[in-house]
C-alpha positions in Angstrom: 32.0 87.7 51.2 30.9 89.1 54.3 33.4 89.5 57.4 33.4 89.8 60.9 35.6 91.4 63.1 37.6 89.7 65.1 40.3 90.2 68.7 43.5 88.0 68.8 46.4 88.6 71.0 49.8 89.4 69.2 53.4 90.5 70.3 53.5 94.0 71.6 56.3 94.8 68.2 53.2 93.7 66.1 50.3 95.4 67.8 51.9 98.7 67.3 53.7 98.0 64.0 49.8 97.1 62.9 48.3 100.3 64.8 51.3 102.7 63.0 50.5 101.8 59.7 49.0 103.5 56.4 45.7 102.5 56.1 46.5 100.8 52.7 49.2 98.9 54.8 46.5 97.8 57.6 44.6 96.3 54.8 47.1 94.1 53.2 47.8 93.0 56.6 44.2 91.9 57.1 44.2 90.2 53.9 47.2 88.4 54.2 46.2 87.0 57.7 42.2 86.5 56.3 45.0 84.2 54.2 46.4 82.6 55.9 43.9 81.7 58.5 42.1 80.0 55.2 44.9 78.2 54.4 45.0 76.6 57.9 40.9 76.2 58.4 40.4 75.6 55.1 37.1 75.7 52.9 35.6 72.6 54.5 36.2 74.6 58.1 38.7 71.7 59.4 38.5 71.2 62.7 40.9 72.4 65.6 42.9 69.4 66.0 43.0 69.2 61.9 44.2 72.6 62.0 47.2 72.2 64.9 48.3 68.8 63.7 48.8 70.6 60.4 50.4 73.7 61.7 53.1 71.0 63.6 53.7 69.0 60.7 54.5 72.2 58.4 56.5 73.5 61.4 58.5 70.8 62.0 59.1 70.3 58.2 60.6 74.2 58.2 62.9 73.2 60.4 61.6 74.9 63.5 62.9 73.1 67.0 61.3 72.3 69.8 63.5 74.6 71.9 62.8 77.1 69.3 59.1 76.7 69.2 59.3 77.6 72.9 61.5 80.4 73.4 59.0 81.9 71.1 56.0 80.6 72.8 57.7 82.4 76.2 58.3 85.4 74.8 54.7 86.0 73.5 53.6 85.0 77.2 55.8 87.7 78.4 54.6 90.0 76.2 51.1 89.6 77.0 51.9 89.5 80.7 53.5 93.0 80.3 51.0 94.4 78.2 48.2 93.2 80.8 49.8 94.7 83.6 50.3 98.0 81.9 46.5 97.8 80.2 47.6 98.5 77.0 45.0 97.0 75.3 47.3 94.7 73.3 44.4 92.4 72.0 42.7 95.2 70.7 42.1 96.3 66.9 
């Protein structure tokens, strides 16, 4: 299987959690998101709104609220408000 590298923004905790870790580590890490991004696109490459419908339905099934879902969702904003002001390269691999 050939890859392809990729950029997505995280939480600051998890940029430099990923960036401090053992090589060996990094790779599980890859391989466990290469997973579950394949889980969520699926072999037939579902669509976007296949995709986020799916990701709400297994959400709200977990038991994650609404007021939950957006603390979270405020936080990560935060974060990546921060980290652009400072230009700490958050995104970056």
């Amino acid at each position: 299987m050939s890859t392809e590298e990729i950029t997505i923004r995280v939480p600051r905790r998890l940029a430099q959690a990923y960036r401090s870790a053992a090589p060996e580590q990094r790779r599980k890490m890859e391989l466990y998101l290469t997973l579950l991004l394949t889980t969520y696109v699926g072999a037939a490459g579902s669509g976007f709104d296949d995709v986020w419908t799916r990701l709400g339905e297994e959400t709200k099934a977990s038991g994650l609220t609404e007021d939950r879902l957006n603390e979270l969702l405020k936080e990560i904003g935060d974060e990546r408000r921060s980290g652009q002001a400072s230009g700490d390269g958050l995104g970056a691999a």
